[in-house]
C-alpha positions in Angstrom: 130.3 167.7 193.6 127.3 165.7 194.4 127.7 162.3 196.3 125.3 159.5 195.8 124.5 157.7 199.5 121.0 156.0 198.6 122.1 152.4 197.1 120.0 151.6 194.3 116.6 149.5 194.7 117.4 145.8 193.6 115.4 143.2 191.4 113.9 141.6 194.4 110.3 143.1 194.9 110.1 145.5 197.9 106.6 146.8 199.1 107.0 150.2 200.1 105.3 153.9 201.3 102.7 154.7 203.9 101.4 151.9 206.2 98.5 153.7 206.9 95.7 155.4 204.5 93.2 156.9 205.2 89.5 157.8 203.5 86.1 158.6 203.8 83.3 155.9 203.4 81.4 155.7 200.2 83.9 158.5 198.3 86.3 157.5 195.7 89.3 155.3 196.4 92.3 155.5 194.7 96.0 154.0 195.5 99.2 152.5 194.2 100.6 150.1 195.8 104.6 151.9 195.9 106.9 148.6 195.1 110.3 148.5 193.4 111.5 145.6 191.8 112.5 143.9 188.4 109.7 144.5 186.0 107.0 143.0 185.9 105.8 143.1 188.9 102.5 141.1 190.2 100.7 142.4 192.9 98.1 140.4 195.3 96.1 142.5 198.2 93.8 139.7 200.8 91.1 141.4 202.9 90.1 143.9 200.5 86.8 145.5 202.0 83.9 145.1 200.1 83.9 147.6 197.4 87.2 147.8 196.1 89.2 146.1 193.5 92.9 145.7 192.7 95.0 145.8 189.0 97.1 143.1 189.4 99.5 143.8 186.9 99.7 148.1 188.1 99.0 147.8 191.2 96.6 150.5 191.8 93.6 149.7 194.4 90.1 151.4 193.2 86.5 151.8 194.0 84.6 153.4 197.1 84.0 151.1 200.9 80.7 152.5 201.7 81.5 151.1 205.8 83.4 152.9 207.8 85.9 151.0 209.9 89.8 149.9 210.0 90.5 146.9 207.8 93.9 145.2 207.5 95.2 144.2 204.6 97.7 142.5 202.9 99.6 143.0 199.7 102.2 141.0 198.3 104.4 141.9 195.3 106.7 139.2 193.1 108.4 138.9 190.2 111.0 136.4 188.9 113.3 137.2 191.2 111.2 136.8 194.5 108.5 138.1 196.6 107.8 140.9 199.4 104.0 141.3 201.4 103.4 143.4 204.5 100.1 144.5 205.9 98.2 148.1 204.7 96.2 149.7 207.5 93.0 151.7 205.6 91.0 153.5 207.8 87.7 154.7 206.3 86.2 157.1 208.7 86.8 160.7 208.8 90.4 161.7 208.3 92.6 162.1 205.4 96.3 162.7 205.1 97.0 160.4 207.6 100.7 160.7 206.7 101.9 163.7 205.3 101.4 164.4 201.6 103.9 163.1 199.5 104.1 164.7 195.3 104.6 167.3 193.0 103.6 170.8 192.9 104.0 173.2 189.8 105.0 176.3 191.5 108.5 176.1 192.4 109.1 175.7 189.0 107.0 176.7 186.4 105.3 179.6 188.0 102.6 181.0 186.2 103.6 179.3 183.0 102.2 175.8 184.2 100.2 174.4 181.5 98.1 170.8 181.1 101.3 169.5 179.1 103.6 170.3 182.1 101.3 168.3 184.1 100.4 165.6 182.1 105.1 164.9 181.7 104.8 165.1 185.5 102.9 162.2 185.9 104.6 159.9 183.4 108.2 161.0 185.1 106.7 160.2 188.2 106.4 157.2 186.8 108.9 156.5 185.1 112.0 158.1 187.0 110.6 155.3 190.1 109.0 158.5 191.9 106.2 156.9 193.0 107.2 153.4 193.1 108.4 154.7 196.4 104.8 156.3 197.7 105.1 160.0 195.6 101.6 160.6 194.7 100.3 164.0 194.2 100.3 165.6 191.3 99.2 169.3 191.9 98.9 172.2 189.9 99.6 175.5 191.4 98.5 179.7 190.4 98.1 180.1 186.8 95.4 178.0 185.9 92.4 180.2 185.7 90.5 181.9 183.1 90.1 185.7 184.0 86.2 185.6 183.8 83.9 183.0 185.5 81.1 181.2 183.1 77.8 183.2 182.7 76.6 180.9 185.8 79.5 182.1 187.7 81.3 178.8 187.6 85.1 179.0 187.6 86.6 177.7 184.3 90.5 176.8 182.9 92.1 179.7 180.5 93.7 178.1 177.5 96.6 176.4 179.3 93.9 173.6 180.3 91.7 173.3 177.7 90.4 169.9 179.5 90.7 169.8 183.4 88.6 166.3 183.6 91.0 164.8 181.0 94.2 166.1 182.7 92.4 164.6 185.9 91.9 161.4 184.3 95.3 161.1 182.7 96.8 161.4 186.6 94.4 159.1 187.9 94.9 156.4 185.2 98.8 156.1 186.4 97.7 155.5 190.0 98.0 158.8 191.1 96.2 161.6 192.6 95.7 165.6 191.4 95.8 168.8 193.3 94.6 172.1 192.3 95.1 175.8 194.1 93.0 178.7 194.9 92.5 181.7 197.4 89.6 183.3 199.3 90.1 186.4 198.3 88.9 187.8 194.9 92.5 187.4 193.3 95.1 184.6 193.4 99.1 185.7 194.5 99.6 185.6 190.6 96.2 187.8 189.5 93.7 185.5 188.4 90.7 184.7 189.7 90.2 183.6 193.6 87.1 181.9 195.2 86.0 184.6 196.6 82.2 184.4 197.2 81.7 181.2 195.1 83.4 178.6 197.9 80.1 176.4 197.4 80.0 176.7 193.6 84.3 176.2 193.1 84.4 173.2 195.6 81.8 171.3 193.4 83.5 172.0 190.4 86.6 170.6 191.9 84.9 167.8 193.0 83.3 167.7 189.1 87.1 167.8 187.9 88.4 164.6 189.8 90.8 166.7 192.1 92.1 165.4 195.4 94.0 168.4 197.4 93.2 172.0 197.2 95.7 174.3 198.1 94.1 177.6 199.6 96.4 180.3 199.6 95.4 183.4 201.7 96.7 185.9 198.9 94.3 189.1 198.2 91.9 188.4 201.1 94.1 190.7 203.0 92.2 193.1 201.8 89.1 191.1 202.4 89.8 190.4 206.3 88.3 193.4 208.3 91.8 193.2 210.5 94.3 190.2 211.5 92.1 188.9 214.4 91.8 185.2 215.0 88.5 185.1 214.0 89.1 186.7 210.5 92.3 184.4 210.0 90.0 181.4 210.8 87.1 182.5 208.9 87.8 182.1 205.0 89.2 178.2 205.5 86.2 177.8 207.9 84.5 178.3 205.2 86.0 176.3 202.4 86.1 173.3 205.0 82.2 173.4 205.1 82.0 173.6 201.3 84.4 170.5 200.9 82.4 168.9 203.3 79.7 168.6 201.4 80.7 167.4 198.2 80.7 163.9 197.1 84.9 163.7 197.1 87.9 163.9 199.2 89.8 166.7 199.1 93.1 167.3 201.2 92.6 171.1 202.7 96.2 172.6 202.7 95.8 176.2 204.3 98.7 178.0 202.8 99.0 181.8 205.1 102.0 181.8 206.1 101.7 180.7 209.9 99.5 183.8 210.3 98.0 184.0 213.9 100.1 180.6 215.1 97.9 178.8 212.6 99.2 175.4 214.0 97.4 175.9 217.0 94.1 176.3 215.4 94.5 174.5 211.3 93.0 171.5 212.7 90.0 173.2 214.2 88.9 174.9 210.8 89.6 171.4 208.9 93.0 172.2 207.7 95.3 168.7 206.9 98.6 170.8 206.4 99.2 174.4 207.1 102.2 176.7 205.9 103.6 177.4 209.0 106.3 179.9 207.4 106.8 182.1 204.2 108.2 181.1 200.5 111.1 179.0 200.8 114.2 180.0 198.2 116.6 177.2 196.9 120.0 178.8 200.1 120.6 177.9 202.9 120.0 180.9 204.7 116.3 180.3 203.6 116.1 176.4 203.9 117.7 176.3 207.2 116.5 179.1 208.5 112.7 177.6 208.1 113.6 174.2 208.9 115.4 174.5 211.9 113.0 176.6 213.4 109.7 174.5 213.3 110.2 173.8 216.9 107.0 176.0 218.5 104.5 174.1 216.7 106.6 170.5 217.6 103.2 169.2 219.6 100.4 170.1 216.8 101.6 167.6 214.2 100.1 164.2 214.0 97.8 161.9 211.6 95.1 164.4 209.4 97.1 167.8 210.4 100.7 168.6 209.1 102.8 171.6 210.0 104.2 172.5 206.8 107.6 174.2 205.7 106.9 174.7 202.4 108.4 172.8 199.1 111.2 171.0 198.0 114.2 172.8 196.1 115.8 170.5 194.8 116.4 169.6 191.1 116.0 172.2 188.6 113.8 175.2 190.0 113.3 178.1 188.9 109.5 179.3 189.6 108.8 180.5 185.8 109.6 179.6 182.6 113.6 179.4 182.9 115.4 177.1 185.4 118.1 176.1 187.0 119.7 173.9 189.2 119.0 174.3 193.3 121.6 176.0 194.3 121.8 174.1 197.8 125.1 172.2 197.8 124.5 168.5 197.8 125.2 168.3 201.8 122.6 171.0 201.9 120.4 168.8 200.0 120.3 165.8 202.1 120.1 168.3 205.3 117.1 169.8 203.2 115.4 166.1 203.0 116.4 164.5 206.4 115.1 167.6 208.0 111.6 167.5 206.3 111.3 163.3 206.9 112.2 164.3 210.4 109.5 167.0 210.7 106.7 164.6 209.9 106.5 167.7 207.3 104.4 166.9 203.8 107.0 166.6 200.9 106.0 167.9 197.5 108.8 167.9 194.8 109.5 171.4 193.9 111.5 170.9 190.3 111.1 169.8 186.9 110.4 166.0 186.8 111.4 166.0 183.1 115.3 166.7 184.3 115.8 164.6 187.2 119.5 163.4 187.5 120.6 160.6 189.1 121.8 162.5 192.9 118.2 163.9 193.0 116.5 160.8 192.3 119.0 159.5 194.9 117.3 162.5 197.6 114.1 161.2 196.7 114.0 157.6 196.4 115.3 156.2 199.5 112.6 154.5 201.4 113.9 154.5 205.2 114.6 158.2 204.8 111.2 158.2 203.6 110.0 155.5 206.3 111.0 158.7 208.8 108.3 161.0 207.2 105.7 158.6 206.6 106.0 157.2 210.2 102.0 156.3 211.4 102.8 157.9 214.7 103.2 161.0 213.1 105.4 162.7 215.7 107.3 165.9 214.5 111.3 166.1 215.6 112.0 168.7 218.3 115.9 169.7 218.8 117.6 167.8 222.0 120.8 169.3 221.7 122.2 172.4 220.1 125.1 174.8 219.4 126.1 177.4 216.5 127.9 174.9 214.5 125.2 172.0 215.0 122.1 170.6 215.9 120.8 166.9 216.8 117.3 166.3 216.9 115.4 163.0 218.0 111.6 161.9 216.3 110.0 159.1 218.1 108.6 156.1 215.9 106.0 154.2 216.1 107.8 150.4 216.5 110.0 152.4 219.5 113.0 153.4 217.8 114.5 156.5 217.5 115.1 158.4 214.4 118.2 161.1 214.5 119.4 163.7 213.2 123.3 165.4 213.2 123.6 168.3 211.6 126.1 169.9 210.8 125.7 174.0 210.5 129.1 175.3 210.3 131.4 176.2 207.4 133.9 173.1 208.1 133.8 169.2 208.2 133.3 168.6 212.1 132.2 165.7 214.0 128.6 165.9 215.8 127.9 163.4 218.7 125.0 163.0 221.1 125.1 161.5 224.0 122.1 158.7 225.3 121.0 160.7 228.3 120.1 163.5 225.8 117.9 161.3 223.9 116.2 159.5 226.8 118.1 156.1 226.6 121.3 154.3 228.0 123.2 151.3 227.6 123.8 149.7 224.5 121.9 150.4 220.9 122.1 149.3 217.6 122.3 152.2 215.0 121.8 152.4 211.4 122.5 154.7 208.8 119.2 156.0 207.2 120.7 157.5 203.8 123.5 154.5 203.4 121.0 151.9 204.7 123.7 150.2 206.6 124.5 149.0 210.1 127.1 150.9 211.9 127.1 148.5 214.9 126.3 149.1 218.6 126.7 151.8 220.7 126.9 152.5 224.2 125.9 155.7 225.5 127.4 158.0 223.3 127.5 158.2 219.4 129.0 160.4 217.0 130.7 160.5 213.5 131.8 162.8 210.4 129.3 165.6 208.9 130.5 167.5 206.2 129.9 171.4 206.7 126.0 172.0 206.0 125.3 168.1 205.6 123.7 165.6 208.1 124.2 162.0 209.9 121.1 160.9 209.5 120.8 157.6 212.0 117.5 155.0 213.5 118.3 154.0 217.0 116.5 150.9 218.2 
């Protein structure tokens, strides 16, 4: 049965998501400030840069800073029950994704049968569930969105599923949120409709037209495109696209989506990439899950702010990647293995299920904020494994205030107890340690720690 660990967020305001944003000068701005708390809230934000404005009452921050710098601010959030503030790095220069994405994307559910209504209830559950009260922001549509003939001008239009991108566009961005869109180089998408082949100018202004925010550029039919698998031809098609999204008048998060083709992390960043697939399709098992996550360890050093290694999509919730779904079939310690792994990762998170069905446990997965704290971390350093067996693994992420964020999992078919000792992680003496997914003190430590994981689950602790 599934077991809640995340305690509910109270009716005192908390302020929380990334610390750090990043965006171009002079391009649209657009962010919600992620704050839980007895409704209404009232939100303040001092220092704004000239240029941008704040909704007090939704707490979304608009407009465009023209001047590129770093500019401090700070937000504050109250309601009748109190108050929270804490500073907001922005950073207008030229990275984006200076934490890793954090949303929805249609695929792992819907498939090909995505449609603008789909969309449009993502948004408003991601809303309403609390999603991204707690810095969940993207809203992307995956394959199936595409007419099966380009405009007599060769522009790329919406088959009747999206009879109005610019209004489903507009309906994400009026809730604070952003949208992403997906394509492929080569003439055909995975699913059969059209790619961006030859049009890469002409499809990333039309994007840019639309409102969107994040392209996702999956590699697809250009197989048969790519004279062979050199580095050069794996390079080519997003070196491509990164020029054409250079020059339009928007920001638009490049995720290059081929599979870790060619040991992309070593070169994603070069070609513009902010996130790149480092693996194939995940599957809602174990074998799959924890067979991709525990082996992101080769590409450990190429993570950081603008450039995500990336595992692939949630699966939790109800999946189902068409028309019928149903729910993961990860256990629940598998679950919170699935989501401690990723935070530890530094890896982008985008919900893979149908927001309209979210129960209470996955809301629970998704809404704890120093689990998320782990992922959104401004150093941006990706976990590697300090200690290892068949039956489990501990792995240590570095953050950026000095503490240590760890992970015990447990990979054998029994309830076992996983300890580490300090000399493994780099530290003696004593520690304090805190349960991440209780949020709770479990006292101090001296040179050892260890406790009860149940078979597949995780002890998910911050060392400082």
């Amino acid at each position: 049965m599934p077991y809640i660990l995340t305690p509910r967020a109270g009716d005192i305001p908390r302020i929380n998501g990334a610390r750090v944003y990043g965006q171009r000068p002079g391009h649209p701005f657009l962010f919600l400030i992620p704050a839980t708390g007895k409704e209404p809230l009232t939100y303040a934000a001092e220092n704004l840069p000239e240029g941008l404005s704040l909704d007090v009452k939704t707490g979304i921050i608009s407009g465009a800073v023209k001047k590129a710098g770093t500019y401090i601010i700070h937000l504050s959030v109250s309601n009748e029950k109190g108050k929270d503030s804490r500073d907001l790095k922005i950073v207008i220069g030229k990275d984006l994704a200076l934490t890793p994405p954090l949303g929805w994307n249609s695929w792992n559910c819907w498939g090909l049968s995505v449609d603008a209504e789909k969309v449009k209830a993502a948004a408003d559950n991601m809303l309403s569930t609390g999603l991204a009260r707690h810095g969940w922001s993207f809203i992307n549509i995956d394959d199936g969105w595409e007419a099966p003939k380009r405009a007599a001008n060769g522009e790329i239009v919406p088959n009747e599923k999206f009879p109005d991108m610019n209004n489903v566009t507009g309906y994400v961005h009026s809730k604070g949120m952003k949208m992403g869109i997906y394509s492929s180089p080569g003439p055909l998408t995975c699913g059969g409709y059209l790619g961006t082949y030859q049009h890469e100018q002409q499809d990333a202004k039309t994007w840019a037209k639309w409102g969107l925010d994040y392209i996702k550029y999956d590699w697809c039919s250009y197989s048969h495109i790519a004279k062979n698998n050199s580095l050069e031809e794996l390079k080519k098609p997003y070196i491509i696209m990164h020029d054409a999204l250079s020059k339009v008048d928007r920001d638009i998060v490049f995720s290059l989506c081929q599979y870790g083709m060619g040991e992309v992390w070593k070169w994603g960043a070069e070609v513009g990439g902010n996130l790149w697939r480092t693996t194939g399709d995940i599957t809602d098992s174990w074998e799959s899950m924890s067979g991709i996550g525990f082996n992101q360890t080769l590409n450990t050093q190429f993570a950081g702010p603008g450039h995500w290694n990336d595992p692939d999509m949630l699966v939790v919730g109800w999946v189902g990647w068409g028309p019928s779904l149903h729910p993961s079939r990860l256990t629940a310690s598998e679950q919170y293995t699935h989501i401690s792994l990723w935070a530890l990762l530094s890896a982008p998170m985008l919900i893979g299920c149908d927001l309209t069905r979210l129960d209470d446990f996955t809301l629970n997965l998704l809404c704890n904020d120093e689990v998320l704290d782990i992922d959104q971390d401004p150093l941006g350093k990706q976990a590697a494994p300090v200690d290892k067996t068949e039956t489990y693994q501990v792995w240590k992420k570095q953050m950026e205030d000095g503490s240590l964020a760890i992970g015990l999992f447990n990979t054998g078919n029994t309830e076992s107890v996983v300890g580490i000792d300090f000399s493994k992680l780099g530290i003696s003496g004593k520690h304090a340690i805190r349960d991440c997914w209780r949020q709770k003190d479990l006292g101090e430590f001296e040179n050892h720690f260890e406790g009860k994981v149940p078979s597949h689950g995780v002890l998910l602790v911050r060392i400082r």
